[in-house]
Each structure stands twice: as structure tokens, then as C-alpha cells.
KOLPAZA-260299 format. One record per residue (C-alpha): x, y, z. Coordinates in steps of 0.02 Angstrom, whole numbers, padded with zeros to 5 digits, always signed. Example, Ala and Ser with C-alpha at 12.3 -4.5 7.8 and 13.67 -1.06 7.14 Angstrom:
% KOLPAZA-260299
+00615-00225+00390+00684-00053+00357
//
This chain:
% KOLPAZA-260299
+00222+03314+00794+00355+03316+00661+00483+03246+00785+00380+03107+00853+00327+03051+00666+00530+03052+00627+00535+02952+00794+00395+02831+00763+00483+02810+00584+00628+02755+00642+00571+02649+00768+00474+02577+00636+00631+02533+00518+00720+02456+00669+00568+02355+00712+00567+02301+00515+00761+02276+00523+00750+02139+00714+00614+02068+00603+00708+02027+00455+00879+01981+00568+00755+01846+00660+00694+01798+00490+00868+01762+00448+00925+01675+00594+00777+01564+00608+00818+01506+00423+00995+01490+00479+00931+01367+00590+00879+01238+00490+00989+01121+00408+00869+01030+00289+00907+00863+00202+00790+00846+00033+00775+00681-00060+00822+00550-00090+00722+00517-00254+00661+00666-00389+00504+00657-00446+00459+00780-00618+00582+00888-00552+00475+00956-00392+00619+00934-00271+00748+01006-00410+00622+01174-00388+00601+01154-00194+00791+01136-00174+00810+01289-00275+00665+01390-00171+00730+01373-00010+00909+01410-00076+00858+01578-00146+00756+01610+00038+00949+01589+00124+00907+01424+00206+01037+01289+00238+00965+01153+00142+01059+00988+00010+00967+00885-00119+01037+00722-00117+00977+00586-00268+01022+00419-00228+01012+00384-00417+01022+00534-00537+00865+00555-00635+00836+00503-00799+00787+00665-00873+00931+00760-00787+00843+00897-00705+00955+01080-00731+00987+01109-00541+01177+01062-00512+01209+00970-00351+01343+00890-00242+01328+00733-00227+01417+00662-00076+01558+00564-00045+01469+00390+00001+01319+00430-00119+01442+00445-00251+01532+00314-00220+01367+00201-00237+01329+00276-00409+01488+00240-00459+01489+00070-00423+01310+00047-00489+01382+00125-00664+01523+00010-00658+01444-00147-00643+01297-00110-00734+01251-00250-00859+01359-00361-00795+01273-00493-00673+01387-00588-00575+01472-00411-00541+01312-00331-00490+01272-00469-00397+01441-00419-00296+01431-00255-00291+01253-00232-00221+01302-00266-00026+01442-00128-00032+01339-00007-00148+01198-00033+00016+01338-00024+00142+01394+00159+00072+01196+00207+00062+01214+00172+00259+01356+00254+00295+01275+00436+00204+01116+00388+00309+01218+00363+00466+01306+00554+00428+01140+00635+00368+01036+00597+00523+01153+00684+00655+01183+00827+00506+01008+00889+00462+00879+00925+00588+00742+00963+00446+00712+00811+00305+00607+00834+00159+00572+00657+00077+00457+00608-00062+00368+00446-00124+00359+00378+00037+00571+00343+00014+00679+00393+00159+00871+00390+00216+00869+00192+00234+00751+00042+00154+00594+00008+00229+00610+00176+00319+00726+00109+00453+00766+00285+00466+00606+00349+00530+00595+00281+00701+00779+00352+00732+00747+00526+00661+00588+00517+00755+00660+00482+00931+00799+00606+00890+00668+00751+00888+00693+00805+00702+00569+00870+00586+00510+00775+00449+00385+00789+00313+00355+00659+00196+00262+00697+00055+00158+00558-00032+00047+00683-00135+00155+00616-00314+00010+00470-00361+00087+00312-00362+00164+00291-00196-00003+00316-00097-00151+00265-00211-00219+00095-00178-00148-00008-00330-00338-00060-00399-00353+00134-00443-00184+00153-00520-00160+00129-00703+00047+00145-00694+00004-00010-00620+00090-00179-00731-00072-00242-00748-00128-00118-00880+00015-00104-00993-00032-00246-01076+00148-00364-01058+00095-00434-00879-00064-00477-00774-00082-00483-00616-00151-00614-00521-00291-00589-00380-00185-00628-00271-00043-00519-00318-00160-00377-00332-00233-00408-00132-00038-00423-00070+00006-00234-00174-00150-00159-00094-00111-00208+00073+00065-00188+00067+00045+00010+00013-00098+00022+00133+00025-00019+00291+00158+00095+00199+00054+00240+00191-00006+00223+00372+00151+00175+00463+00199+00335+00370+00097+00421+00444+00127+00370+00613+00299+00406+00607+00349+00591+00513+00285+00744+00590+00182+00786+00429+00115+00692+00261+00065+00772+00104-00063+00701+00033-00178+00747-00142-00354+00714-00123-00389+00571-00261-00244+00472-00196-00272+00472-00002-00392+00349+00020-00294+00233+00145-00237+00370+00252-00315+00382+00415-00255+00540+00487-00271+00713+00420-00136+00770+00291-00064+00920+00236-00132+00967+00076-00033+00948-00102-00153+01093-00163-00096+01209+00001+00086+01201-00035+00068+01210-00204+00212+01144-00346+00373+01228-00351+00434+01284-00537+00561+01402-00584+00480+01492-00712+00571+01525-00882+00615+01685-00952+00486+01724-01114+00581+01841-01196+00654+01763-01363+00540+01623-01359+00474+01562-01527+00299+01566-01472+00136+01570-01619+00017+01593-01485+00055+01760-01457+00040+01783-01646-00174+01746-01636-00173+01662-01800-00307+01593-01848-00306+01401-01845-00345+01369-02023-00188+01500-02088-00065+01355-02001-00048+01210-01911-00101+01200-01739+00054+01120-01640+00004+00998-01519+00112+00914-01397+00130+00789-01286+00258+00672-01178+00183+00535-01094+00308+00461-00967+00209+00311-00964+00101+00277-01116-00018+00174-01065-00068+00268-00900-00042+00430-01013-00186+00351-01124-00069+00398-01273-00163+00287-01380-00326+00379-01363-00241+00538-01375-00167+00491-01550-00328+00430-01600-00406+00605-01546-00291+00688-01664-00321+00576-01807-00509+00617-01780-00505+00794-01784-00398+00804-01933-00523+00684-02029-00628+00848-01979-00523+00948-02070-00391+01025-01944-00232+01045-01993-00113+00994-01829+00039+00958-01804+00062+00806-01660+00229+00794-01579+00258+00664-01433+00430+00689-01353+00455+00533-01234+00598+00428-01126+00704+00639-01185+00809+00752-01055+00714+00885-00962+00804+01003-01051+00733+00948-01235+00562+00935-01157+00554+01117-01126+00617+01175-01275+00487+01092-01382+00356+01155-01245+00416+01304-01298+00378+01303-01463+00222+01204-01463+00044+01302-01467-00045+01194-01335-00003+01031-01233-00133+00870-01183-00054+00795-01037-00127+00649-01005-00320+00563-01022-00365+00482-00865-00273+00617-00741-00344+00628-00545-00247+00808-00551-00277+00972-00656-00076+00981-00681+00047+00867-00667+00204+00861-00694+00241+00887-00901+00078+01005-00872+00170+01119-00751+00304+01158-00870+00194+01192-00994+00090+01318-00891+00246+01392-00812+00287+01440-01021+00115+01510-01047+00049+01354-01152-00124+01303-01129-00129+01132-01059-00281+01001-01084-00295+00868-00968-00425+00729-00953-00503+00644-00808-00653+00578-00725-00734+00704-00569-00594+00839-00595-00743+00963-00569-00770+00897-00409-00582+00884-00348-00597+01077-00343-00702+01089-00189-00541+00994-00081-00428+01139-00171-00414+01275-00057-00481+01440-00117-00365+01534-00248-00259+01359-00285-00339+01270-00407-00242+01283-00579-00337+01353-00723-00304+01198-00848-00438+01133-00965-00509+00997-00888-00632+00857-00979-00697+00695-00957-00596+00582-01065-00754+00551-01172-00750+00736-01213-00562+00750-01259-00598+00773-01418-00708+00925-01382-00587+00987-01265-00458+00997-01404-00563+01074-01537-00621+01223-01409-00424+01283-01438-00407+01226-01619-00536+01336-01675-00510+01498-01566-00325+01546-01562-00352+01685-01466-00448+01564-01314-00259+01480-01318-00191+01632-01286-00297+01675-01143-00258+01512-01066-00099+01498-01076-00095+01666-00995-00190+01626-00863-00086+01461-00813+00093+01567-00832-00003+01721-00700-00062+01559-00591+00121+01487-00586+00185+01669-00563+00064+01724-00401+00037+01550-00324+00178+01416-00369+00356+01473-00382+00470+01408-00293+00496+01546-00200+00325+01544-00139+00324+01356-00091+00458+01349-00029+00396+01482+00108+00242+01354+00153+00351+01231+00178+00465+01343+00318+00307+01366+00386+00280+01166+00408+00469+01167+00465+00416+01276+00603+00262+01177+00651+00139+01323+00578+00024+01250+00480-00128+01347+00411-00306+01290+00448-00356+01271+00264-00195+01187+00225-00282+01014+00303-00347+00866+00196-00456+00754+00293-00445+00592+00193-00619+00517+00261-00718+00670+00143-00651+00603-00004-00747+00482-00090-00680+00458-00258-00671+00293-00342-00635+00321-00531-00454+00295-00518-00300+00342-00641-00226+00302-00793-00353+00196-00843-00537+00187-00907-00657+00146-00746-00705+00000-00827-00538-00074-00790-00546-00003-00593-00699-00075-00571-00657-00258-00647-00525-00235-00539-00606-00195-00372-00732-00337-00422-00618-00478-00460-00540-00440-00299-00698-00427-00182-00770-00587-00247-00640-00678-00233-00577-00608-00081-00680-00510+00010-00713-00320+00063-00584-00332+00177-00469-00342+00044-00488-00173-00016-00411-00124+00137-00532+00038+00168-00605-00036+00334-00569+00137+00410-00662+00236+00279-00836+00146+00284-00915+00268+00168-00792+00246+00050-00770+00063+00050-00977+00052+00012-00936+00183-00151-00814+00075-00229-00933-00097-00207-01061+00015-00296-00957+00091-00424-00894-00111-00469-01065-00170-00459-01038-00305-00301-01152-00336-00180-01120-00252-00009-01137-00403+00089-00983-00495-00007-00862-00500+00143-00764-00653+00097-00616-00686+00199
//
């Protein structure tokens, strides 16, 4: 018996050992294309995942991110050659004006290498190799996998929900008409999309004009490369009480008026009329790199006010240091039952009439802060590293997709919006129905839906104006 358990042993590790060699060569496989835009650093962290997992993979940026993300790329020959001539001319019109055409023509050229180079391609905000997706169809006919992930907010949510819109920061207004010819422009975006890449992502409060069934932003999760804490100045893992200092509060809205900064201040100003003693920071328009470092020294972060997520983008990186995170939002409660089970991010969520509540729960009980912040750094740890999702998506690379992982669009019936109060979505889905129609809110294939938002704005089901 002692021989045949050495036997079965080593069997065993050999069995383990073809595993891991097919592991490897099936990652060798893929040659994966990610970009071309960033977006908060997600494909920064997804680049950096799949790197660590031994898979052949570039991140290209077409135009290097504001905030300078940390991961160091190569940017290629023709990509380069378009920033440079972008930098060049910048500021200077009539040279623009000239250099535009060749900055495209290099843009082409990459696109023309990239598609016979990769056989995987990550892309995000609905961009791809070449404008208007002329890319798609080719990569398409060419057999090669593609996922396009429009799970970000802006690039998929019809534009009378979306307070990044123009409209709401107050310099410009847009006319009806304007406002009918965004909506159905992103609704055709988001389902030739659809038609055309092997898989979208989609979040479930901004996939109301897709038809088909998307992967889930909640499955795959957020990538983050979490930071080390050791040597971190950090006064939540002091427990002071709140009255013995002030209570640092942060936040860094990348777009104020969406970010309902405003409010936010105002929420401040009323607790310390209570008698709190806080110290507000905003950090805005900074690189990535100061961002985290006054994360890191902050006691809690409020993200944003009118959020259709639990955490975003500046609320990741707080998490991923072990901050609690406050984030405000209309129906957040109820985005949790399209979350699949285990994935939904332990932030403190509030209506953004209760913001002010929301903040006081953590002024007042220091050791509460410490318990969430814990909780969102073991979240980031066991469920979004890049690591891990990067392994969910080589599962999408190789066509295995999980049954929970699927979003079906036409059970999601939320009409509140973002980054704005719903009295602005509904003036906004009401100014367009009357003056042109249902039809116009382009959600003819989601019935149900269509008949929530004319009851949420208060018009009459019957309007059907052409």
C-alpha cells in the first residue's frame, strides 16, 4: 500500500505539473492588445494583472493620461510619433490644423500593425483601434477575440441620465434637440457594439439601451494593485476619538458638478456648525501619484453624491488603502440584487438627502472608520486585485464565461440617473418627450422601462409625438 500511495503521489505531481505547463502555454497563446484610452487607471491595473499571470499582453494610450498612471509602458513607434506631433503643435492653430491628417494617418498605420499582431483586444469606453470603430468589422471577420467594455458610465448611459453631461455644469445648455440627437447617437453606439465584439461589459444603472445580455462589471470586478501599509501615516488605526482631533475628510471630484462638490462642501460646513472639528481637503485636476498620497493620510473619503456605483474610481483607491469611503446615490440598495453574490463592495452608501448622516455615523465613532476601512482593504484583497481580474478576464479570452457573470439589461429598471439631482433627469426626460415624443428616449426595446421613466418625469404614457 505504501508503494502504490508513493505511486499515486507522483502521478499526482505530474498530473499537477501537465496542468500548470498547459496553463502556461495557453497564456502563451494570447497576444492581447489593451486600450486605447485609460480610464481611473483600470486598464493601468489590468495591464499589470495579466503581466504578473505570464500572458503576452501591451497597453497602448493613444493620448497619455492626465493623471499619469505609475505603470511604465512602450509606447509604439507610430503612436509616438502622433503624440509627438500633437505636443508640438499644440496651441498653435494653423499648425494643428496641419498636423491633424498625418497625426490620423500614423494612428492608422499602428491600427493596420495591431490587428494582424494581437489576436485578443481589450478596449474600453466604447473606443477601438480606428474612429467610429472601423476596426470592428475587420477584427471581427478576422476571427479575433474582443471584449469591449462599456461598464465606465459615460460611454453607455443614455445622456438624459448623465450629469457629466454639458448641460449641468452650468456654462452651456442644451437644446431639445441636441439632447434627442446625443441619446440616439449613443443608443446606436452601444448596440452596433454589441453586435460586433464577442463580449460587452456592462454595469447595471448604465445599460439601459443595450439589447443583448452583457457581461457583468460586478463579475469581473476592478483591478487595483494594492499598496503596501506599512509606514503609512494612518490616524485611523490610532481609534481616537473624534473630538481629541480633527477628522480628515477628503475628496477629489474629477468633475465637480457631476461629483456634487458643492453639496458636499456644504455638508461639511453643516456639520461643523454642529460642532465637529474636520478637516476638508479636495485634491482635483493632481497626478495619480499625489492623489494617493493624500488618500493616505486622510481618515475617510466621500466620493461623490449622486453615484449609480458603490465605488468608483477615486473610491477604489481609497478602499484598496483601508479608508472608509462614503458615497451617495439614489437606489444603491437596490443595485445590490444585480451584484453577484460575494461582489458587492462594502462602501457606505446613502441617499444624497442623508449625506450628512452618512458622514456623521464616522465622525462620531472612530473605531466604525476603522472597521470600514478594513473591510473595503479585505474586499479589494479577496475579490479585486488585479491578479484576480485579470484571471476572469482569461476566462472571457477563452470563451468561458460563468453563468452568474450575465447582466440581462431588460431587468433593470432604474431611472434616477447620475451626477445630478432627479429633478434635473426628470425635467430632462420631460422636455424631451413632449416635445418629441417617447420614441425619443430611444428605449423602444425595453417597454417596461420606457413606461418607468414617463412615470418617474410625470408625462403621460400616451405622449408619442413623432
Amino acid at each position: 500500500m505504501d508503494e502504490q500511495g508513493k505511486l499515486n503521489g507522483v502521478l499526482s505531481q505530474w498530473l499537477v505539473a501537465i496542468n500548470c505547463t498547459n496553463r502556461r502555454i495557453v497564456h502563451t497563446e494570447y497576444r492581447v492588445f489593451i486600450g486605447p484610452v485609460e480610464v481611473a487607471g483600470y486598464y493601468h491595473h489590468l495591464y499589470a494583472g495579466l503581466q504578473s499571470l505570464g500572458v503576452n499582453c501591451d497597453l497602448v494610450e493613444y493620448r497619455p493620461h492626465r493623471f499619469r498612471y505609475g505603470t511604465k509602458i512602450k509606447t509604439p513607434m507610430f503612436v509616438r510619433w502622433s503624440q509627438q506631433l500633437a505636443a508640438l503643435t499644440s496651441g498653435k492653430k494653423t499648425w494643428r490644423t496641419l498636423a491633424q491628417p498625418v497625426e490620423k494617418l500614423c494612428l492608422v498605420l499602428f491600427a493596420a500593425q495591431a490587428i494582424f499582431r494581437y489576436n485578443v483586444f481589450v478596449f474600453g469606453f466604447g473606443k477601438s483601434l480606428l474612429p467610429a470603430n472601423l476596426d470592428l468589422p475587420i477584427l471581427k471577420l478576422l476571427g479575433k477575440r474582443v471584449i469591449m467594455n462599456l461598464g465606465h458610465g459615460s460611454e453607455a448611459r443614455p445622456t438624459y441620465f448623465n450629469g457629466a453631461e454639458p448641460e449641468v455644469d452650468g456654462r452651456r445648455r442644451m437644446s431639445v434637440v441636441q439632447l434627442k440627437r446625443k441619446v440616439k447617437r449613443r443608443r446606436r453606439l452601444v448596440q452596433r457594439l454589441e453586435r460586433l465584439v464577442d463580449y460587452c461589459v456592462g454595469a447595471p444603472y448604465t445599460s439601459q439601451f443595450a439589447h443583448r445580455p452583457m457581461i457583468n462589471w460586478f463579475a469581473l470586478g476592478v483591478p487595483f494593485q494594492l499598496p503596501p501599509l506599512a509606514g503609512i501615516s494612518n490616524s485611523n488605526d490610532v481609534q481616537l476619538d473624534s473630538h481629541q482631533r480633527p477628522v480628515l475628510i477628503l475628496h477629489s471630484p474629477s468633475h465637480q458638478a457631476a461629483k456634487g462638490t458643492a453639496l458636499i462642501r456644504a455638508a461639511i460646513e453643516r456639520l461643523r456648525a454642529k460642532g465637529y472639528d474636520i478637516d476638508y481637503r479636495e485634491i482635483v485636476g493632481r497626478p495619480n501619484s499625489e492623489v494617493l498620497h493624500e488618500i493616505a493620510n486622510c481618515d475617510l473619503v466621500v466620493d461623490q453624491l449622486y453615484s449609480d456605483t458603490p465605488l468608483a474610481g477615486f473610491a477604489t483607491e481609497a478602499a484598496s488603502f483601508g479608508k472608509p469611503v462614503v458615497v451617495g446615490g439614489y437606489a444603491l440598495g437596490e443595485l445590490q440584487q444585480f451584484v453577484p453574490e460575494g461582489m458587492w463592495p462594502p462602501s457606505l452608501v446613502c441617499h444624497p438627502n442623508q449625506l450628512d448622516d452618512a458622514i456623521e455615523q464616522l465622525l462620531v465613532d472612530s473605531q466604525l472608520r476603522v472597521a470600514l476601512g478594513h473591510r473595503l482593504r479585505q474586499f479589494m484583497a479577496s475579490k479585486w486585485t488585479a491578479e484576480q481580474v485579470a484571471e476572469r478576464y482569461l476566462q472571457l479570452f477563452a470563451g468561458n464565461v460563468n453563468k452568474d457573470w450575465w447582466l440581462q439589461p431588460s431587468q433593470i429598471h432604474y431611472v434616477q440617473g447620475y451626477g445630478q439631482d432627479e429633478s434635473v433627469t426628470q425635467d430632462r426626460i420631460a422636455r424631451l418627450v413632449k416635445t418629441h415624443g417617447a420614441c425619443s428616449l430611444q428605449l423602444a426595446h425595453h417597454p417596461a422601462l420606457q413606461s418607468a421613466c414617463l412615470k418617474f418625469a410625470g408625462v403621460a404614457p400616451s405622449t408619442n409625438t413623432p
